[in-house]
N, CA, C and O atoms as a DFTB+ gen file, in Angstrom:
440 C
 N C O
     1  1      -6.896     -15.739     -23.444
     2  2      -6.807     -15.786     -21.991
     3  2      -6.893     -14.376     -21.406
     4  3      -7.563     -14.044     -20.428
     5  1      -5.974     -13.465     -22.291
     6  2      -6.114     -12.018     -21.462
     7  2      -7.134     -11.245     -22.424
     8  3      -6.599     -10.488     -23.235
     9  1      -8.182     -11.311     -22.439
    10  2      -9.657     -11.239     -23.048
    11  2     -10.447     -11.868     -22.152
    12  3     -11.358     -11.143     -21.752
    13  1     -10.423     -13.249     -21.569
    14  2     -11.390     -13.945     -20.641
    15  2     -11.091     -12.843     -20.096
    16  3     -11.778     -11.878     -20.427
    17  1     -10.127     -12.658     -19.226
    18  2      -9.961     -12.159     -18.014
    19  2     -10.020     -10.664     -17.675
    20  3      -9.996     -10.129     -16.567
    21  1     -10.138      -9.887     -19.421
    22  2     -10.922      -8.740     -18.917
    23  2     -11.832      -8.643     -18.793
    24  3     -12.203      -7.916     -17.872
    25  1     -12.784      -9.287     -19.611
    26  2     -14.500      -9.612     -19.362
    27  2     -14.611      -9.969     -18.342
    28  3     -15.745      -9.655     -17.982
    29  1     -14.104     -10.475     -17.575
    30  2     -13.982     -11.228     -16.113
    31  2     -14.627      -9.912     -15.067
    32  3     -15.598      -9.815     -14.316
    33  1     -13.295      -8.833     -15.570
    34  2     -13.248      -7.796     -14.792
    35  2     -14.168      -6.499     -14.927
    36  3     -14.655      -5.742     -14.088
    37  1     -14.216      -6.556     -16.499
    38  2     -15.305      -5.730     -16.847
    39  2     -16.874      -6.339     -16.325
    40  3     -17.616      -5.426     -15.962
    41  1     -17.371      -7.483     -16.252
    42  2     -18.242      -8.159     -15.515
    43  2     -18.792      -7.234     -13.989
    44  3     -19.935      -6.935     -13.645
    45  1     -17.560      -6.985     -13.362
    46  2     -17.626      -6.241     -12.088
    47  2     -18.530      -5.062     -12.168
    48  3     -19.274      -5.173     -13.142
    49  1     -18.757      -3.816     -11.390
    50  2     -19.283      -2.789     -11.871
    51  2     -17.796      -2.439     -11.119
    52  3     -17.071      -3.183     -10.458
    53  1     -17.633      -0.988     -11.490
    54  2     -16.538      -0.117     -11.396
    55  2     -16.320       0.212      -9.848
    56  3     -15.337       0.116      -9.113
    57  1     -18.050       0.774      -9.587
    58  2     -18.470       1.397      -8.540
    59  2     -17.926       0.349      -7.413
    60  3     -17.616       0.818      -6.317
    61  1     -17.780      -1.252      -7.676
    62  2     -17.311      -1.842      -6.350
    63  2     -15.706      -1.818      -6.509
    64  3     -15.270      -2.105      -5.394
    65  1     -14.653      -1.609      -7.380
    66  2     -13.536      -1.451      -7.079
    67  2     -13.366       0.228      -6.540
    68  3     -12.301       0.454      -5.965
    69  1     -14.128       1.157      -6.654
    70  2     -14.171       2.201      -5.938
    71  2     -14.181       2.347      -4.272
    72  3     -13.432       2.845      -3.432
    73  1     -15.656       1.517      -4.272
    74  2     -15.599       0.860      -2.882
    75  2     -14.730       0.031      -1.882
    76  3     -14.743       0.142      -0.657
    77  1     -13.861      -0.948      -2.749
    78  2     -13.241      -1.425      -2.110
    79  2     -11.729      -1.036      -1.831
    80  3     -11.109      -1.331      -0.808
    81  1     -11.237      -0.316      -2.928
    82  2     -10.487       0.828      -2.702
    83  2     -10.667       1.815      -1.499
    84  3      -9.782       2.040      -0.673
    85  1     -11.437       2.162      -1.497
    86  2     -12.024       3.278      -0.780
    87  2     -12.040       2.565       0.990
    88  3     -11.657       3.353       1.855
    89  1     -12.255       1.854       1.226
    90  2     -12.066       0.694       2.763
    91  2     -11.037       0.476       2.373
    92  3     -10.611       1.534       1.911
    93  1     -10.200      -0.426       2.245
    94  2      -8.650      -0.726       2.054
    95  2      -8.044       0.774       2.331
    96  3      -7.294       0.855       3.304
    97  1      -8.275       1.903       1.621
    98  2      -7.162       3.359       2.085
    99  2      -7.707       3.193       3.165
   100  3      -6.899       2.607       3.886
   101  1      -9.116       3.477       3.966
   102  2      -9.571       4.206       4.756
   103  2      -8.763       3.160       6.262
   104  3      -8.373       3.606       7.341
   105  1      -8.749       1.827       5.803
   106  2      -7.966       0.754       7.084
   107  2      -6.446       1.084       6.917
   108  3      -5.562       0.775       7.716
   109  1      -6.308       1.698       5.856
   110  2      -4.505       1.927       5.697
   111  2      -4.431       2.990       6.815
   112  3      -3.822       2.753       7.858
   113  1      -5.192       4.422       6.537
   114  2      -5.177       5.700       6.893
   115  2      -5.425       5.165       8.732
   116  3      -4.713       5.691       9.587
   117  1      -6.259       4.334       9.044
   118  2      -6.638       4.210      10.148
   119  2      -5.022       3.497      10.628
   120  3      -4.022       4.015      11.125
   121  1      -5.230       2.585      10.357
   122  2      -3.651       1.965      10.453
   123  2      -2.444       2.950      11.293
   124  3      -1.860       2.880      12.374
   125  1      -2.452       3.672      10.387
   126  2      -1.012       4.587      10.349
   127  2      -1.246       5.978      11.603
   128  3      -0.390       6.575      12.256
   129  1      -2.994       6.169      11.571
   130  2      -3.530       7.302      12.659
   131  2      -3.725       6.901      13.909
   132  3      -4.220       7.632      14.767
   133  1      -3.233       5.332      14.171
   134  2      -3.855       4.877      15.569
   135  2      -2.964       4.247      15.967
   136  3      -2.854       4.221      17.192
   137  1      -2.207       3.670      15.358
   138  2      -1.245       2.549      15.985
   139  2       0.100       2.899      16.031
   140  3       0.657       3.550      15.147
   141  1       0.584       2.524      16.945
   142  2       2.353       3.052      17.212
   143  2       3.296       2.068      17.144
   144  3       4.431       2.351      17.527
   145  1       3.039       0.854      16.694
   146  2       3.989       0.193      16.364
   147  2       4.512       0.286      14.546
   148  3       3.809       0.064      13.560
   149  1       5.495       0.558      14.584
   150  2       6.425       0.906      13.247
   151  2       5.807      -0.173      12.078
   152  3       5.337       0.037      10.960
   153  1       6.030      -1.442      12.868
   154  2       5.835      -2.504      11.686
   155  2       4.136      -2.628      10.795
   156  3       3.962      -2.972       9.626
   157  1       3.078      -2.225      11.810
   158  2       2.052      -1.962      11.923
   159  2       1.863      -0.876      10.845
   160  3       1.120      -1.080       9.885
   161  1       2.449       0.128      10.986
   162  2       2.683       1.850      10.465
   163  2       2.704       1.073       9.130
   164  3       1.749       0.900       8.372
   165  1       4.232       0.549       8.957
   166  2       4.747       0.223       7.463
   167  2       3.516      -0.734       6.294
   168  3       3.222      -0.529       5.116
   169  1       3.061      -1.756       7.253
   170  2       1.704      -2.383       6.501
   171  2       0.638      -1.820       6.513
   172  3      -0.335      -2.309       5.938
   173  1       0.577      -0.524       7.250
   174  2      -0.801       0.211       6.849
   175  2      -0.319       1.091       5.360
   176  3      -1.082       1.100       4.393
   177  1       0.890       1.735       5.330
   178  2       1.374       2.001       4.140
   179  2       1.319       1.128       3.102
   180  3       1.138       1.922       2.178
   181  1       1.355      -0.185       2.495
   182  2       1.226      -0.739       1.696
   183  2      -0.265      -1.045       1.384
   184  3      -0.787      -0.982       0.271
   185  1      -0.846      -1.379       2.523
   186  2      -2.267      -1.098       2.028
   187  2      -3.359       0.047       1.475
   188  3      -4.491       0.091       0.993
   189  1      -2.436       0.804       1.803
   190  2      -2.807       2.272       1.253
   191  2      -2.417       1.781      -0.629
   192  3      -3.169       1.853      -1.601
   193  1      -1.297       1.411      -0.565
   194  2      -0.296       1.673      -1.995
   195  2      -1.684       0.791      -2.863
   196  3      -2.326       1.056      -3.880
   197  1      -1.721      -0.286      -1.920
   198  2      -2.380      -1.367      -2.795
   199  2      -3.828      -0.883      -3.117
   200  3      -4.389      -0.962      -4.210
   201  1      -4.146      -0.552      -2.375
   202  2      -5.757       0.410      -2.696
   203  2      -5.530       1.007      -4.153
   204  3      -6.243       0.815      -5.137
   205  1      -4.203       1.891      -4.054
   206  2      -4.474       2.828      -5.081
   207  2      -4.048       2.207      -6.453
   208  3      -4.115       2.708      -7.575
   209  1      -3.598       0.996      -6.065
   210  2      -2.909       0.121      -7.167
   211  2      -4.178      -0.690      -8.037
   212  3      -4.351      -0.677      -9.256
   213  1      -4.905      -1.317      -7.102
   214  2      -6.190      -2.243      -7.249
   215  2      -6.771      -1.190      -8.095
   216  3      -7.087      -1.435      -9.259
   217  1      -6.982       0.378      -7.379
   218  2      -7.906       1.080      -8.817
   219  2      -7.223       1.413     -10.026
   220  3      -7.818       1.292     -11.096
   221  1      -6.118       1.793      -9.984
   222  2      -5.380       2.109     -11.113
   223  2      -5.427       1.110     -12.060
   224  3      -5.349       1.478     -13.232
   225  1      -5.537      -0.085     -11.827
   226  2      -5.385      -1.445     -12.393
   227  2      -7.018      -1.359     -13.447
   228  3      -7.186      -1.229     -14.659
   229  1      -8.257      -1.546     -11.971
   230  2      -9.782      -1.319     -12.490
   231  2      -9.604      -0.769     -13.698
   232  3      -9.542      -1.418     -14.742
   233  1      -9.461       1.151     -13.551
   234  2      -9.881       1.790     -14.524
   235  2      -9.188       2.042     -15.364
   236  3      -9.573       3.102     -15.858
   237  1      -7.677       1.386     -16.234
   238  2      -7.247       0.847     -16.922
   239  2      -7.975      -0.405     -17.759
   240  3      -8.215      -0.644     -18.943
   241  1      -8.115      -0.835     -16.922
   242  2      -8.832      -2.779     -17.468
   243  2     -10.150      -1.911     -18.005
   244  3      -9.944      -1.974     -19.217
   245  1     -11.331      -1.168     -17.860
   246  2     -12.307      -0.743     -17.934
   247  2     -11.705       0.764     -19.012
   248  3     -12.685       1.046     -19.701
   249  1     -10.905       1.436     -19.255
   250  2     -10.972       2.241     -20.484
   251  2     -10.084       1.637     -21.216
   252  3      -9.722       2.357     -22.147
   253  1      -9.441       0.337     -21.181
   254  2      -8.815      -0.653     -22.156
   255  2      -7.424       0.022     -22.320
   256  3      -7.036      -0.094     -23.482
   257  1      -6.616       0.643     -21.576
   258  2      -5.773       1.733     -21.895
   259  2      -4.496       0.785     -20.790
   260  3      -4.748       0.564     -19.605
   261  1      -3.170       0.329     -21.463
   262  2      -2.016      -0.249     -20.331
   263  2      -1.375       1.002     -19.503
   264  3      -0.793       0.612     -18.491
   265  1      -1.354       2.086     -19.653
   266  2      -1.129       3.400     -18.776
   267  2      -1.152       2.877     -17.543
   268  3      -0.132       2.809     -16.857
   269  1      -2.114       2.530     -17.216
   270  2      -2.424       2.821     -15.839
   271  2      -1.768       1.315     -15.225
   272  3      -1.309       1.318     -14.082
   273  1      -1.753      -0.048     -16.109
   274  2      -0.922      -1.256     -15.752
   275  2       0.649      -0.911     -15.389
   276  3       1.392      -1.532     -14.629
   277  1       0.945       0.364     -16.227
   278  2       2.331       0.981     -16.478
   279  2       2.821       1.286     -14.697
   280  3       3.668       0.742     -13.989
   281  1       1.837       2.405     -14.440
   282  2       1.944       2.665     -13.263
   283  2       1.431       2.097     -12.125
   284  3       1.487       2.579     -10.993
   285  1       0.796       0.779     -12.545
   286  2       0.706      -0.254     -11.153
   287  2       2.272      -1.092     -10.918
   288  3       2.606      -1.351      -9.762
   289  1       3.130      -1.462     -12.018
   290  2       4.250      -1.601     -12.091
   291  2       5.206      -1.201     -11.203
   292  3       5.987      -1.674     -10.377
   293  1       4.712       0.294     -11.873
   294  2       5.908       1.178     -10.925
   295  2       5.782       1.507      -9.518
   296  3       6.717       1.791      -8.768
   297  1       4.406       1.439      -9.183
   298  2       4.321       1.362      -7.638
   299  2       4.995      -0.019      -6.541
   300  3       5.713      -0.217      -5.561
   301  1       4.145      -0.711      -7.563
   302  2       4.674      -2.303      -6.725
   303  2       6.537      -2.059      -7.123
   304  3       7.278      -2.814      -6.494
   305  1       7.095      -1.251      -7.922
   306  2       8.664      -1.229      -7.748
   307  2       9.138      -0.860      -6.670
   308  3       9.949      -1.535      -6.037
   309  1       8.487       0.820      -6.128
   310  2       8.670       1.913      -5.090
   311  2       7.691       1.047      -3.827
   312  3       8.277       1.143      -2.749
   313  1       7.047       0.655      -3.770
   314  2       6.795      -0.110      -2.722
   315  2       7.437      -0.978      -2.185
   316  3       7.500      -1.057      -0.959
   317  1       8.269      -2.112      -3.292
   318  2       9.299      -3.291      -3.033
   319  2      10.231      -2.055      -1.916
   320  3      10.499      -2.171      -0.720
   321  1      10.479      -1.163      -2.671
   322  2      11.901      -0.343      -2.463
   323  2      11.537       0.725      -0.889
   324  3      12.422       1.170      -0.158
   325  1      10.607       0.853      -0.765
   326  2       9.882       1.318       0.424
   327  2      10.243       0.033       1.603
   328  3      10.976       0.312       2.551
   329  1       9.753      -1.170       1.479
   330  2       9.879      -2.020       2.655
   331  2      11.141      -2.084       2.872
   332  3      11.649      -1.715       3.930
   333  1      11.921      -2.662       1.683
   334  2      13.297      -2.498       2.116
   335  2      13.992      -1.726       2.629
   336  3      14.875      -2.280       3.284
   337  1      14.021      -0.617       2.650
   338  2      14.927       0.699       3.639
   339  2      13.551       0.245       4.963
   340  3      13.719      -0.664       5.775
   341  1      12.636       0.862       4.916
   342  2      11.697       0.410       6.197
   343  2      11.907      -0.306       7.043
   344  3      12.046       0.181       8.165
   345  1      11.987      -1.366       6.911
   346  2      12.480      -2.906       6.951
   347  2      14.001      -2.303       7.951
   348  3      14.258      -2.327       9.155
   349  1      14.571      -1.920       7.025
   350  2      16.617      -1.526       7.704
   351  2      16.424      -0.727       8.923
   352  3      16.858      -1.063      10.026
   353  1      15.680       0.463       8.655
   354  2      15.629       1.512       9.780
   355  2      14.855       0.622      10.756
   356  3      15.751       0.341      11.552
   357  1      13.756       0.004      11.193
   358  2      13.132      -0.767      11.880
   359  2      13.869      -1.168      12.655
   360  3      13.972      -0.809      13.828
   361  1      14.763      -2.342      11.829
   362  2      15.885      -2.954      12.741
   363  2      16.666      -2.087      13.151
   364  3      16.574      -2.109      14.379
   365  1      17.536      -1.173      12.778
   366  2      18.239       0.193      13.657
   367  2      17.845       0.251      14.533
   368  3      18.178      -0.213      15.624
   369  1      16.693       1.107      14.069
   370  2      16.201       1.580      15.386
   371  2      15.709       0.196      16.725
   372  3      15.674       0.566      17.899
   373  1      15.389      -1.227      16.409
   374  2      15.004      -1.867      17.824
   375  2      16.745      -2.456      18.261
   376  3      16.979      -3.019      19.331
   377  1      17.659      -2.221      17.353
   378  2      18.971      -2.378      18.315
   379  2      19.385      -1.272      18.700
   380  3      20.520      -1.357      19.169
   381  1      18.920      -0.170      18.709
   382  2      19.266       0.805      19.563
   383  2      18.388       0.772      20.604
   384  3      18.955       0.624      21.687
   385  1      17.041       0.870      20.660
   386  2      16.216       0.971      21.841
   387  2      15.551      -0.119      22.320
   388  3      14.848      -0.064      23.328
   389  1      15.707      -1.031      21.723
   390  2      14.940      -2.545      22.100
   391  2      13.460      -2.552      21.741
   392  3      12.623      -3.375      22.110
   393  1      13.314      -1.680      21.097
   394  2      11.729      -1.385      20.839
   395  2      11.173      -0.772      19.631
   396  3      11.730       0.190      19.102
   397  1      10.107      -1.286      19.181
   398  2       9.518      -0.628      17.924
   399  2       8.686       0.120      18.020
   400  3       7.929       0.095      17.050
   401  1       8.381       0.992      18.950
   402  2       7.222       1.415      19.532
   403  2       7.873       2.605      19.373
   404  3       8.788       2.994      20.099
   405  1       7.170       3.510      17.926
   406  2       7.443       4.569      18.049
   407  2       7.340       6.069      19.148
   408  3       8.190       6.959      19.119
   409  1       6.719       6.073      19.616
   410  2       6.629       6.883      21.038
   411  2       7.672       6.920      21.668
   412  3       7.939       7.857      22.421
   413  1       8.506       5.832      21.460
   414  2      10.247       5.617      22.500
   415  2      11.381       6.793      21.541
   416  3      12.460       7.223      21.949
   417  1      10.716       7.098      20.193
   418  2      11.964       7.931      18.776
   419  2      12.281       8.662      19.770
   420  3      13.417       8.636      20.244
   421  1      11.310       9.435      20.237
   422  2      12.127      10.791      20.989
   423  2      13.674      10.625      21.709
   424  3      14.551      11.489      21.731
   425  1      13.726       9.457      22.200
   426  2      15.070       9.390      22.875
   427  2      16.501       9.725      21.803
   428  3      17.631      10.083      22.135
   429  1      15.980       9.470      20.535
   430  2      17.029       9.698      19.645
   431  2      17.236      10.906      19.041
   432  3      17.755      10.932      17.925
   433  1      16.894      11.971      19.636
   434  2      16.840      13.023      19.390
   435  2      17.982      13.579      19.942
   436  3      18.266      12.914      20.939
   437  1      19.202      14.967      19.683
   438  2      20.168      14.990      19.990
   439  2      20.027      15.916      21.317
   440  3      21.021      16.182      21.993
């Protein structure tokens, strides 16, 4: 089964998990450079993570090496662990200001 399913992947060419990596960061990066809502911010961050996860995964599966499965692991850990505090401060911060709209932070400034 985990033989089908690298041939599966090796089947692919490389060059399109590059590509699609490469759009996925570039909508993360856009994400996070344009939009001012927090929650918005935080899922452009994971799509970033996941970009870099999807290749790490590729060129592992393609030099046959679990290294790089190692450290798709550990991202999807620090990512779990990313939303969660994210997630906390979010809510903080809209019961303090009623709003997620980062542009309003400044008020919390001392």
């Amino acid at each position: 089964m985990t033989e089908q399913i690298t041939n599966t992947i090796k089947a692919i060419p490389i060059e399109h998990y590059i590509y699609l990596s490469a759009i996925l960061f570039s909508i993360g990066v856009l994400g996070v450079l344009i939009r001012r809502n927090a929650i918005i911010i935080f899922m452009s961050i994971e799509l970033m993570l996941n970009a870099a996860t999807l290749l790490l995964a590729a060129f592992s599966t393609y030099r046959s090496d679990s290294a790089g499965q190692v450290f798709v692991f550990f991202i999807m850990v620090v990512a779990a662990a990313e939303v969660a505090v994210g997630l906390a401060i979010i809510v903080m911060i809209y019961r303090n200001i009623k709003s997620i709209d980062i542009n309003l932070l400044n008020k919390l400034k001392w």
